[in-house]
C-alpha positions as CSV (number, residue, x, y, z in Angstrom):
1,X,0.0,0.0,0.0
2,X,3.2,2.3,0.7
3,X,4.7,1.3,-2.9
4,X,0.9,2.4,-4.5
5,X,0.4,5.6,-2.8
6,X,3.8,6.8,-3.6
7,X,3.8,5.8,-7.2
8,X,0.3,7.6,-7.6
9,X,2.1,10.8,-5.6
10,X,4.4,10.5,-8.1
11,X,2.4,10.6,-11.3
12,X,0.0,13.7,-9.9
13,X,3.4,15.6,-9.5
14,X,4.6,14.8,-13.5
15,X,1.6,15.8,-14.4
16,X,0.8,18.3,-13.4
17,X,4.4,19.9,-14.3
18,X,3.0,19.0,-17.6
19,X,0.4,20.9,-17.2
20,X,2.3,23.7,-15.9
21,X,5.0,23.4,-18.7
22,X,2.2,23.5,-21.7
23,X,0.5,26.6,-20.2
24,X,3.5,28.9,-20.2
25,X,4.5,27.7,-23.9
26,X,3.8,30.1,-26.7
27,X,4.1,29.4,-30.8
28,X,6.6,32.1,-31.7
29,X,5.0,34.7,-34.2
30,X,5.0,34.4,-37.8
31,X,7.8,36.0,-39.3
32,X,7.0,39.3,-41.7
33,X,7.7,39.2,-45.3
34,X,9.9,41.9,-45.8
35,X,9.6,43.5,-49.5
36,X,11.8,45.9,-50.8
37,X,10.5,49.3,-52.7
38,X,11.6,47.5,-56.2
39,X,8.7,44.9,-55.0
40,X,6.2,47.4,-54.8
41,X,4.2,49.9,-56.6
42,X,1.7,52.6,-55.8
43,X,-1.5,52.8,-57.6
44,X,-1.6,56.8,-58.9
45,X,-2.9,58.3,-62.0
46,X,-0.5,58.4,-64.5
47,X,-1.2,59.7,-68.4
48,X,-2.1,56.2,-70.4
49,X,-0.8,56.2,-74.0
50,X,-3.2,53.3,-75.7
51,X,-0.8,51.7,-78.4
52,X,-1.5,49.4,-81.5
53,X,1.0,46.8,-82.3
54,X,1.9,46.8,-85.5
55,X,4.8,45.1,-87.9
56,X,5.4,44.9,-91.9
57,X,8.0,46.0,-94.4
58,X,9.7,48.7,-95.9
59,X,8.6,49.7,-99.1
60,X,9.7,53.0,-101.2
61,X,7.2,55.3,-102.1
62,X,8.3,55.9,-105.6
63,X,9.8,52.4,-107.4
64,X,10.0,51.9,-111.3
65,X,10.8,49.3,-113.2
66,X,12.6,49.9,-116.4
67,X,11.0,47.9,-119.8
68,X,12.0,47.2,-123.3
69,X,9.1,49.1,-125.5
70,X,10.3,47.0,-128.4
71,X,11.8,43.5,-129.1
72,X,15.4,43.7,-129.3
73,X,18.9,42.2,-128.0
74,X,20.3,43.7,-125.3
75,X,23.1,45.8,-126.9
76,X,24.7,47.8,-123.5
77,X,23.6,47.9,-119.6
78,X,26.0,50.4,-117.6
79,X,24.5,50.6,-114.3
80,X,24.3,47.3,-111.4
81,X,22.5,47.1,-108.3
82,X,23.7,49.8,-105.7
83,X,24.3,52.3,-108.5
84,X,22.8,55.8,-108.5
85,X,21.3,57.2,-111.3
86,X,19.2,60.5,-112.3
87,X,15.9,61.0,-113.7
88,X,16.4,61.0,-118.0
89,X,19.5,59.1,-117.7
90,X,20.4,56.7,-120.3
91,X,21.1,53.6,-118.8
92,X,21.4,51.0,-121.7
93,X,20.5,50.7,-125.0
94,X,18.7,47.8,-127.4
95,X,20.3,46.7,-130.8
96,X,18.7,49.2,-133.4
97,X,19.5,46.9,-136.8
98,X,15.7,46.2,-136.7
99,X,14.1,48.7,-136.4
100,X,16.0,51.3,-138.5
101,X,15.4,48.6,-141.1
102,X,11.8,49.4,-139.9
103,X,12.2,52.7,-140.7
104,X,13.9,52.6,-144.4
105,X,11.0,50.2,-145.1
106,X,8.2,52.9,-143.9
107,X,10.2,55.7,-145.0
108,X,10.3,53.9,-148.8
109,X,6.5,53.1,-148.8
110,X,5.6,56.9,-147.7
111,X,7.5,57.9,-151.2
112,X,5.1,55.2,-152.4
113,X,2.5,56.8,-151.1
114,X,3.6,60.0,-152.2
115,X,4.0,59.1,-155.8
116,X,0.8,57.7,-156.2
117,X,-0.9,60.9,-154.3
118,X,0.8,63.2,-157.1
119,X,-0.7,60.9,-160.0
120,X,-4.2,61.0,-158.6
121,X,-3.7,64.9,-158.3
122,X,-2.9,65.4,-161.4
123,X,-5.6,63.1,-163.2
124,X,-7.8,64.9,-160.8
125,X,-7.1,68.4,-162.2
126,X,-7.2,67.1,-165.9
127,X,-10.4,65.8,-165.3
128,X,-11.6,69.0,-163.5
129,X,-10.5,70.9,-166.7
130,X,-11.9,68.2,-168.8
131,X,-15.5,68.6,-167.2
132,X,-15.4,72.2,-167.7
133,X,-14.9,71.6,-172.0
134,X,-17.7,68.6,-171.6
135,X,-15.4,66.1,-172.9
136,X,-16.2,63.4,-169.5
137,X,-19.4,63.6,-167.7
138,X,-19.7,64.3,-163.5
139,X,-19.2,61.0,-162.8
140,X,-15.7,60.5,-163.8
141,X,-14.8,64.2,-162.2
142,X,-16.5,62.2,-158.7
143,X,-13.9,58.8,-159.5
144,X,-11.0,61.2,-159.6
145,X,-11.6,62.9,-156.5
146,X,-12.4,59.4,-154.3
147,X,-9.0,58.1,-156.0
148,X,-7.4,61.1,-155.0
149,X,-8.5,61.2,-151.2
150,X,-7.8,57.7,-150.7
151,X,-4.3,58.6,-152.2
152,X,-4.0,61.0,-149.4
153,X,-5.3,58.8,-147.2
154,X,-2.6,56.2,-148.0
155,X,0.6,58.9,-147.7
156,X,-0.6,59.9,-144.2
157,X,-0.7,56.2,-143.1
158,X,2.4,55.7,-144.4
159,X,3.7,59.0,-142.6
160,X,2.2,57.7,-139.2
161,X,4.2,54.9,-140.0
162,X,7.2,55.8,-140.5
163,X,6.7,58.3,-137.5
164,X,6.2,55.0,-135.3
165,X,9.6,53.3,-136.4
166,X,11.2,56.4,-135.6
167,X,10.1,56.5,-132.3
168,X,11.2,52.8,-131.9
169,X,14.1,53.8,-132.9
170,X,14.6,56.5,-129.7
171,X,12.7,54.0,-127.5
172,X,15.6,51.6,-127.8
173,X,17.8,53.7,-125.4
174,X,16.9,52.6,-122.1
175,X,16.3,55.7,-120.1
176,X,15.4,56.0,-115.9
177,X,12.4,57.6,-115.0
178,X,12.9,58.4,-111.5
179,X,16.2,59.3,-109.6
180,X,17.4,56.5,-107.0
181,X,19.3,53.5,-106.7
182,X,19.5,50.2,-109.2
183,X,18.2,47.4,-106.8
184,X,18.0,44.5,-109.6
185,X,19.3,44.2,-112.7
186,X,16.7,41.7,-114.2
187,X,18.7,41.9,-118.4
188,X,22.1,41.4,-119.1
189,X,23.9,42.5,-122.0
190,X,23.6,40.0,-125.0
191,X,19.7,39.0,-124.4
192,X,17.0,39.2,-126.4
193,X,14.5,41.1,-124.2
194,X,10.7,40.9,-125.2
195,X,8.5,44.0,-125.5
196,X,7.7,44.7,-121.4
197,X,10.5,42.6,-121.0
198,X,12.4,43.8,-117.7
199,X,15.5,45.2,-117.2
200,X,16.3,47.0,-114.4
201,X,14.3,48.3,-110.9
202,X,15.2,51.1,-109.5
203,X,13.9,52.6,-106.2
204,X,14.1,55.7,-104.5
205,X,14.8,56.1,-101.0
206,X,14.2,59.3,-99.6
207,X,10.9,58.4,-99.2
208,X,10.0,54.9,-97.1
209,X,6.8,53.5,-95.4
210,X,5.7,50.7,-93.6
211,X,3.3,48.5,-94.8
212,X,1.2,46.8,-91.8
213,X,-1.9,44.9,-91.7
214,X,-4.0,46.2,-89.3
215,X,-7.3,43.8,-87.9
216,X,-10.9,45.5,-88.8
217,X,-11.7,45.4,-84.9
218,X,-8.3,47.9,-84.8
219,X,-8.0,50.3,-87.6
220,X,-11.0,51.9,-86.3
221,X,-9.1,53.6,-84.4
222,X,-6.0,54.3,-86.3
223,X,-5.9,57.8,-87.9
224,X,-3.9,59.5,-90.0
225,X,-1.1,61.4,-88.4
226,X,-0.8,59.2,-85.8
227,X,3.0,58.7,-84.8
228,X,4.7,55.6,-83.9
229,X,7.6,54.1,-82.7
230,X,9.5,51.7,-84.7
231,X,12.0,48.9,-84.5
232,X,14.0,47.9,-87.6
233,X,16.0,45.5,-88.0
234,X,19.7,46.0,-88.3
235,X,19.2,49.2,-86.4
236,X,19.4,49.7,-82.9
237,X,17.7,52.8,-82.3
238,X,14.1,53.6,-82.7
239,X,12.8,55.7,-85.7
240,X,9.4,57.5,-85.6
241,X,6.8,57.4,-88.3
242,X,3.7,58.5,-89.0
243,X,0.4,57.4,-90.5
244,X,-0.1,58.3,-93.8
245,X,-2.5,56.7,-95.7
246,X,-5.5,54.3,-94.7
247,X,-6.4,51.7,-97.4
248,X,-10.3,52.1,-98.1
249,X,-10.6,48.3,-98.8
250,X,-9.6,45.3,-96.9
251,X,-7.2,42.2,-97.6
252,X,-9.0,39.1,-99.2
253,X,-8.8,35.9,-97.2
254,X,-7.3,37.8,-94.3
255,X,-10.2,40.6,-94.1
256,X,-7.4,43.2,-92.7
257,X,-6.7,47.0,-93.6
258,X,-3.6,48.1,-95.0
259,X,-2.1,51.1,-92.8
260,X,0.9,52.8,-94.7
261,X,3.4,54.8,-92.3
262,X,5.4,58.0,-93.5
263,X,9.1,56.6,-92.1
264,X,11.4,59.4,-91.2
265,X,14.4,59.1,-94.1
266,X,17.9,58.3,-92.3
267,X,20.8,55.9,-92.9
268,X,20.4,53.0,-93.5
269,X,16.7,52.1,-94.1
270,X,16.6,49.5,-97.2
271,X,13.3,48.7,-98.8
272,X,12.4,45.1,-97.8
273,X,13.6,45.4,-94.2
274,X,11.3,44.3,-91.6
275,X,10.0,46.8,-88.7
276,X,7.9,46.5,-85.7
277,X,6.6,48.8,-83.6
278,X,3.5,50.5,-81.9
279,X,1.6,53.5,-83.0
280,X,0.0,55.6,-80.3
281,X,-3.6,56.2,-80.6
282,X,-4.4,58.4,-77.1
283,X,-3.4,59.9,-73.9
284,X,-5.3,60.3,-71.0
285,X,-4.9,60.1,-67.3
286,X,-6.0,56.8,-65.8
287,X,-5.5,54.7,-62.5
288,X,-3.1,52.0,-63.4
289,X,-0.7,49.3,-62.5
290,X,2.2,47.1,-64.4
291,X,0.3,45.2,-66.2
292,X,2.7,42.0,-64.5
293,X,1.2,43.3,-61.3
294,X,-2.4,41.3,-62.3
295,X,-2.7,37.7,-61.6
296,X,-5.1,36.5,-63.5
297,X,-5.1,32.2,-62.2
298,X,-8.7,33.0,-60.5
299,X,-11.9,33.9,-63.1
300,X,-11.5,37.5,-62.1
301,X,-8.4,39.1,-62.1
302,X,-6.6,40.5,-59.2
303,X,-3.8,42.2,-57.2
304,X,-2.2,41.5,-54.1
305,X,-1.8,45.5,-51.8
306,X,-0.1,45.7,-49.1
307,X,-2.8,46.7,-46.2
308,X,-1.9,46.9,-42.7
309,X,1.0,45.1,-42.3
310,X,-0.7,42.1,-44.3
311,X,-1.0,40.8,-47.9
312,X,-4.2,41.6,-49.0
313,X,-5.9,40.0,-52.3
314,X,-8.0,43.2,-54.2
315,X,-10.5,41.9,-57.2
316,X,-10.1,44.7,-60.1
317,X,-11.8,45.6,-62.8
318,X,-9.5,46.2,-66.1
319,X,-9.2,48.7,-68.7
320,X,-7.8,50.4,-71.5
321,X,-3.8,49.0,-71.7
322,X,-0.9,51.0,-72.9
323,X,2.4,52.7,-71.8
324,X,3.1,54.6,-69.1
325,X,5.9,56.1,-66.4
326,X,5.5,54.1,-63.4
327,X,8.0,54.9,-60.3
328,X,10.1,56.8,-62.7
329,X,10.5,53.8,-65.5
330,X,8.6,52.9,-68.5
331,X,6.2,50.2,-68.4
332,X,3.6,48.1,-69.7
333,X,0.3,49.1,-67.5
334,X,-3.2,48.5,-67.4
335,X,-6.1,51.2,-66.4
336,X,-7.9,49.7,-63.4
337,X,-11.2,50.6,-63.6
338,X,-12.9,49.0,-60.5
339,X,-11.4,47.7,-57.0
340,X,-8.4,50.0,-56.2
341,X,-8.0,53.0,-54.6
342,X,-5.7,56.2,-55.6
343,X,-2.4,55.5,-53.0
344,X,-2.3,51.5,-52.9
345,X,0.5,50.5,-52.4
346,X,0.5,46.8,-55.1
347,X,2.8,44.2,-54.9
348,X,4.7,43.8,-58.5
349,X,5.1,40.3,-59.9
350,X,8.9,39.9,-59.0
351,X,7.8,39.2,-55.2
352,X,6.4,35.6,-56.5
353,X,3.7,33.8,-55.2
354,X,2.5,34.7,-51.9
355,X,-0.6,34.0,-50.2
356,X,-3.2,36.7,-48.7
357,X,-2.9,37.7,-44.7
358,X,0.9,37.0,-44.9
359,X,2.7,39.9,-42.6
360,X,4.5,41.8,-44.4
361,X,6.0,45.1,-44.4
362,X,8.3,47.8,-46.4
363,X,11.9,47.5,-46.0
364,X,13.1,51.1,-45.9
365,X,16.7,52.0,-47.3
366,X,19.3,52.2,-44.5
367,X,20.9,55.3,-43.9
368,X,24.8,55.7,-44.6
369,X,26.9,55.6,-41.4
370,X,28.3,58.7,-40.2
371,X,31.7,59.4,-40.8
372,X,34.4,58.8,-38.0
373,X,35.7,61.8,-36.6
374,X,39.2,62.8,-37.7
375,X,42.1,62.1,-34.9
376,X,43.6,65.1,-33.8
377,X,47.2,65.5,-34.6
């Protein structure tokens, strides 16, 4: 009976020390998630440029394409690809054998033709004459004068004719209609080049635009004069352009609208090259976040503020998108429309996932130590 009641006193004393030991224990406190001012954001209204993303290739405003106007060989090309040349230029020439045979041959039936135009004058004023003594009646007078305007008819034919050879005769020298630069050279020297057969392109380059298809839901609100911002490749700086010209008709099978861009001229720029870039449609001051800063892995979008000393999740409604200076750096935002207040402070998307009522505050920069004093000497 001594052995129980001292092994029971035993047990009511480590117990209750239990007891006594679990009651003074606390959980230590959930550590705050310390966020840097790179990690946050604060909601303010900031002036929202709405862009348009567009892309497409260079083309020259004024291109021509030099053709043979008659069938000939080839006879001289002096200019290649990368050459300059200036409006009324002569740049090659055909082989003329042909046609300045063409020409003898017209030139020798228009004396024909004249020949034959003197006879019928003649017999027309002997019959004339003849009419008057009575010797042949009206009729005949009325045969002369049909022979004799057909006669005509004939030399002026043949005139018209020999007028055409000549001029394919000067339309074998091959002649550039615009100033620029050669950028193919389609002939070489020893072809035979049909008529509309081509020879040589030649573009000019002080003038450029962009060609870009623009979706039907968009160009509604491209205008002309616009400016944008564009991206070409082989250059690393921007170059600004404007809107020009709007085609009136869309693109069949794709259903989009051709939007042609005014490309400020500078070294360079090459027609072909391929240029991206966004044109800005408006301004206006908005409410708006980094567009990063909107999760959007729930059916409504959201944003996580920092409220309290806690994460806090904030349902938002969104906006217009665009650029705009954010915390003194260009970004990507979105106008938030519904759920935020001017002076939030939002968490960016570099903090990672987190979850709502975390603790969590602003880390503020330290200050600089002071200096030490200088010893005395």
């Amino acid at each position: 009976m001594a052995i129980l009641v001292l092994g029971l006193f035993v047990l009511r004393t480590l117990h209750a020390r239990k007891l006594a030991s679990g009651a003074s224990y606390a959980p230590p406190a959930a550590a705050a998630l310390e966020l840097t001012p790179s990690d946050v954001v604060v909601a303010t209204p900031v002036e929202l440029t709405r862009t348009l993303n567009l892309s497409g290739g260079l083309k020259a405003v004024n291109t021509a394409i030099v053709k043979a106007k008659v069938a000939a060989e080839l006879k001289a090309l002096t200019v290649r690809e990368g050459d300059t040349v200036r409006a009324g230029q002569v740049i090659g020439q055909l082989d003329t054998s042909e046609v300045e045979l063409r020409v003898r041959q017209t030139a020798q039936t228009a004396e024909s033709s004249r020949a034959q135009l003197d006879i019928t004058q003649r017999a027309l004023e002997n019959n004339r004459a003849l009419v008057a003594q009575g010797f042949i009646s009206a009729t005949g007078l009325e045969t002369s004068i049909s022979n004799q305007a057909a006669a005509q008819a004939s030399y002026r034919a043949a005139e018209a004719a020999v007028d055409l050879a000549r001029k394919s005769v000067a339309d074998a020298r091959l002649v550039a209609p615009i100033t620029g630069m050669v950028s193919q050279r389609l002939s070489q020297p020893g072809e035979r080049v049909a008529i509309d057969g081509r020879v040589v392109e030649i573009v000019d380059l002080s003038r450029l635009e962009l060609e870009a298809a623009v979706a039907p839901e968009d160009v509604v609100s491209v205008q002309v004069g616009q400016v944008a911002r564009l991206q070409v490749d082989g250059l690393t700086d921007l170059i600004e352009a404007k809107v020009a010209r709007i085609n009136p008709s869309t693109q069949a099978g794709t259903r989009s609208v051709m939007v042609y861009l005014a490309v400020t001229p500078r070294p360079g720029l090459r027609q072909g090259l391929f240029a991206k870039g966004t044109v800005e449609l408006e301004r206006r001051k908005v409410l708006a976040v980094p567009l990063s800063a909107v999760r959007v892995d729930q059916p409504r979008p959201y944003v996580f503020v920092l409220d309290n000393g806690k994460i806090a999740q904030r349902l938002v409604a969104l906006g217009a998108r665009g650029d705009a200076t954010l915390a003194g750096r260009r970004d990507a935002v979105v106008e938030i429309t519904e759920g935020l207040a001017d002076g939030t402070t939002v968490l960016r998307a570099t903090v990672g996932l987190v979850r709502a009522d975390t603790p969590a505050r602003l880390a503020t920069a330290a200050s600089p130590p002071a200096p030490a004093a200088s010893a005395a000497h």
